[in-house]
N, C-alpha and C positions, 0 to 999 in steps of 0.2 A: 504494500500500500504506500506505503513512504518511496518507496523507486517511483511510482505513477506520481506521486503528485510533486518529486523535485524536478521529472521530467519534464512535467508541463509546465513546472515554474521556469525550468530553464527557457525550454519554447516560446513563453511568450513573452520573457523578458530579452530574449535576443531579438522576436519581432517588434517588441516596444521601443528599441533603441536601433534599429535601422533608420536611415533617413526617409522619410516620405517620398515618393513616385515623383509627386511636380517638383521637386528639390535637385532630383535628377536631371542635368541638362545634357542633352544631345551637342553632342559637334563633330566637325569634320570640314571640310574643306569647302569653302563658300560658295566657289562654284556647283559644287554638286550639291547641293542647299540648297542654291539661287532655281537650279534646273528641276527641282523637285518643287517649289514653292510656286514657281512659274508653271510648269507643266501638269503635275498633279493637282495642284488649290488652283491654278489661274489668278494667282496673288500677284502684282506689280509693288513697285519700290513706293513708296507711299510718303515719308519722311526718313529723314534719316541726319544724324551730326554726331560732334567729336562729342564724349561723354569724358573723356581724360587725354593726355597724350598718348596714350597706347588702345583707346576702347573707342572703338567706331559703331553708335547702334544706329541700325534700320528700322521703319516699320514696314512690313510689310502686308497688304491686304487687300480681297477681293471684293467689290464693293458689289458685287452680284450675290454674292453666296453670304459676305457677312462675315468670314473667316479670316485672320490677321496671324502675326507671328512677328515677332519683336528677337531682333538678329543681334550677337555684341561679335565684332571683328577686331582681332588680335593682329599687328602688324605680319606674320610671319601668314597671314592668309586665313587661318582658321576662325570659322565662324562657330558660334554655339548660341540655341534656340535658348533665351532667358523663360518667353512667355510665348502664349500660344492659346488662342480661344475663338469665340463665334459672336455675334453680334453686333460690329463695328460701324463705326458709322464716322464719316467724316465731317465736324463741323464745318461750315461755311465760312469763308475767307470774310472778316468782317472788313470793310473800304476804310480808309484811311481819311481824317476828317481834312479836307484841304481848306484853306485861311482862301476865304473871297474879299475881295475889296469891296466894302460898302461905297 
């Protein structure tokens, strides 16, 4: 009896201290990212700028489907997915208020 239950103490104390699934991030070479993101989602470059001197993120997303993915690029090429999800929506470019001469 005491074997079965430090068993299962053990069991779910090593799955209590695994990191979580979304914690896990995907990477691999940007281009085959970029060709997967394009061709399987139909995702286009959406925004993107320098987050530090070495971390380039993208966003990218399909304004059809709703589907988006937020890219961090490492100088040496390697990209890895931070975020990744469904319901995106692009706000509208708000105009810039220009000074009229009365």
């Amino acid at each position: 009896m005491f074997k079965r239950i430090f068993t299962a103490a053990m069991v779910f104390g090593i799955a209590a201290t695994a990191p979580p699934a979304l914690a896990q991030m995907s990477c691999g070479y940007r281009e085959r990212i970029v060709e997967r993101l394009s061709g399987h989602f139909a995702e286009e470059l959406t925004a993107a700028g320098l987050q530090s001197e070495t971390q380039y993120i993208e966003i990218w997303s399909a304004p059809e489907s709703g589907t988006f993915t937020v890219l961090m690029t490492r100088p040496d090429g390697i990209s890895c997915v931070i975020a990744a999800g469904t319901n995106w929506h692009q706000k509208p470019a708000t105009p810039v208020p220009t000074d009229t001469p009365s």
